[in-house]
C-alpha positions in Angstrom: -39.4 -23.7 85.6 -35.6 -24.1 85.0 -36.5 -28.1 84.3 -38.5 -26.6 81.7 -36.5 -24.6 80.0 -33.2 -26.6 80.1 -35.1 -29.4 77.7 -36.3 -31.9 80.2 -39.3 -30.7 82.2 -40.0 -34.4 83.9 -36.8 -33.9 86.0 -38.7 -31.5 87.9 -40.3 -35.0 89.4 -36.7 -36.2 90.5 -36.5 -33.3 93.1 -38.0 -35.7 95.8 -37.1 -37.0 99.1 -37.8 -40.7 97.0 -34.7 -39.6 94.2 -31.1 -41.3 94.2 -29.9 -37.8 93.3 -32.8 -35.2 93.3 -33.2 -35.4 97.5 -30.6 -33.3 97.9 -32.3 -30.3 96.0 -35.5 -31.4 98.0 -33.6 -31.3 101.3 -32.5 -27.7 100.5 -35.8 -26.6 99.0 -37.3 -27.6 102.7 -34.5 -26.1 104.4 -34.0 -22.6 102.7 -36.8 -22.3 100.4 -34.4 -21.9 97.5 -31.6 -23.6 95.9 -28.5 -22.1 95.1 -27.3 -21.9 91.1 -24.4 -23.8 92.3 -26.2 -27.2 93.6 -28.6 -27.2 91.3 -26.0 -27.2 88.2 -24.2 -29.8 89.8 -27.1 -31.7 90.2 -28.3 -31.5 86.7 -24.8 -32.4 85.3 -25.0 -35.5 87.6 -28.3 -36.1 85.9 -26.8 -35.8 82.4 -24.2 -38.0 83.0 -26.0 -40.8 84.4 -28.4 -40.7 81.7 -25.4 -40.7 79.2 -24.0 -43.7 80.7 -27.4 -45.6 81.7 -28.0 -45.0 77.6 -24.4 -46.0 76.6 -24.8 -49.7 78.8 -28.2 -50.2 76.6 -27.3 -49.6 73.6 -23.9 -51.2 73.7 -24.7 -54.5 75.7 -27.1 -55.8 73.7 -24.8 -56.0 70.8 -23.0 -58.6 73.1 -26.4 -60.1 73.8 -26.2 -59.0 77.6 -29.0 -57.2 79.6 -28.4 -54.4 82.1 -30.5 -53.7 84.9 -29.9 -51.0 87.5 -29.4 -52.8 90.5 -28.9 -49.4 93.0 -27.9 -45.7 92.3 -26.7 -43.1 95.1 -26.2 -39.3 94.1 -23.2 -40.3 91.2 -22.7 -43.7 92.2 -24.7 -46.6 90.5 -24.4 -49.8 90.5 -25.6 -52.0 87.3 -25.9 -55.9 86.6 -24.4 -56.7 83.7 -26.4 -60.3 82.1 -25.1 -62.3 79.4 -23.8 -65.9 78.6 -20.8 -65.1 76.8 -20.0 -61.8 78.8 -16.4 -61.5 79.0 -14.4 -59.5 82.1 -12.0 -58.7 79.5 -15.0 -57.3 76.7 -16.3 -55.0 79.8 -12.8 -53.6 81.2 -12.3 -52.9 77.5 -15.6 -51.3 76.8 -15.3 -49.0 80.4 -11.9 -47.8 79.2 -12.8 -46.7 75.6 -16.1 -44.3 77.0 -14.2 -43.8 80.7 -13.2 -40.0 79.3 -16.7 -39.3 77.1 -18.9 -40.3 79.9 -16.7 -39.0 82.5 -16.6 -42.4 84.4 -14.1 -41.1 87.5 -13.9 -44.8 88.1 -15.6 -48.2 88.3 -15.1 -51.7 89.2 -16.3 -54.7 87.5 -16.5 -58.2 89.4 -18.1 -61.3 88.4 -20.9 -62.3 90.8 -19.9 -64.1 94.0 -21.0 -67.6 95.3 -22.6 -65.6 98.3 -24.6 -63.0 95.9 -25.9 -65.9 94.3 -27.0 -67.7 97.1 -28.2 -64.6 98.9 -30.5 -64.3 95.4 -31.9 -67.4 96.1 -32.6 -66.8 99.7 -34.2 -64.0 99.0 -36.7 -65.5 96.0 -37.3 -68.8 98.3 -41.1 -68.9 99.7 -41.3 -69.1 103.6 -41.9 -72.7 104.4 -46.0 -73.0 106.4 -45.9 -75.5 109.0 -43.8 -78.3 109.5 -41.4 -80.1 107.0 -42.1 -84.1 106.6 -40.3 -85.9 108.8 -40.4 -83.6 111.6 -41.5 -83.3 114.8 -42.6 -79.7 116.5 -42.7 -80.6 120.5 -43.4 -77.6 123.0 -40.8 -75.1 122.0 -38.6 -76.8 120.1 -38.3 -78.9 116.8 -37.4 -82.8 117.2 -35.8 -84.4 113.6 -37.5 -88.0 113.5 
């Protein structure tokens, strides 16, 4: 009901066990049956705020022609990939700092992507080799390289 009458009724679905932010409500809704005034505030400020931001990265980076894409989100910490060609560490840094007080940013950190996150990407998109490679041997247990 309160979803409802503060403008944004589908948040009512966030208040699931599932939800970066909206398990805690859930936890307490299973626990006491209610949920103070207090938390539930709190946890719909937390909701405004990451919707501000999550809106300010889309409309601003594609003027830059970069792509965002959420990459994780934890209660009010979030974690976003920035995509672009030309993307400057410089453009960003300067972009954070001019919204850091309007969107309430506490803080932030912004890294280029690492040799091992790239690697680890490619791990992870890599099909599971069936049966034996050429040129290789499987004898008992083990694997002989011919």
């Amino acid at each position: 009901e309160a979803c409802r009458r503060l403008g944004k009724p589908e948040r009512v679905n966030y208040i699931s066990i599932d939800h970066a932010s909206g398990y805690t409500l859930a936890e307490l809704l299973t626990r006491n049956n209610y949920v103070r005034v207090r938390d539930f505030c709190t946890w719909w400020l937390t909701e405004d705020r990451f919707e501000a931001f999550h809106n300010f990265l889309d409309n601003a980076m594609p003027q830059m022609n970069c792509t965002t894409q959420i990459l994780e989100r934890q209660n009010d910490v979030c974690r976003f990939k920035l995509v672009g060609s030309s993307l400057r560490l410089s453009t960003i840094f300067s972009i954070l700092e001019g919204c850091k007080l309007k969107l309430h940013l506490e803080e932030y950190t912004v890294a280029q992507t690492t040799l091992e996150q790239i690697f680890n990407n490619f791990a992870s998109q890599q099909t599971q080799e069936k049966g034996v490679a050429r040129g290789m041997a499987v004898h008992g247990n083990y694997i002989a390289v011919k």
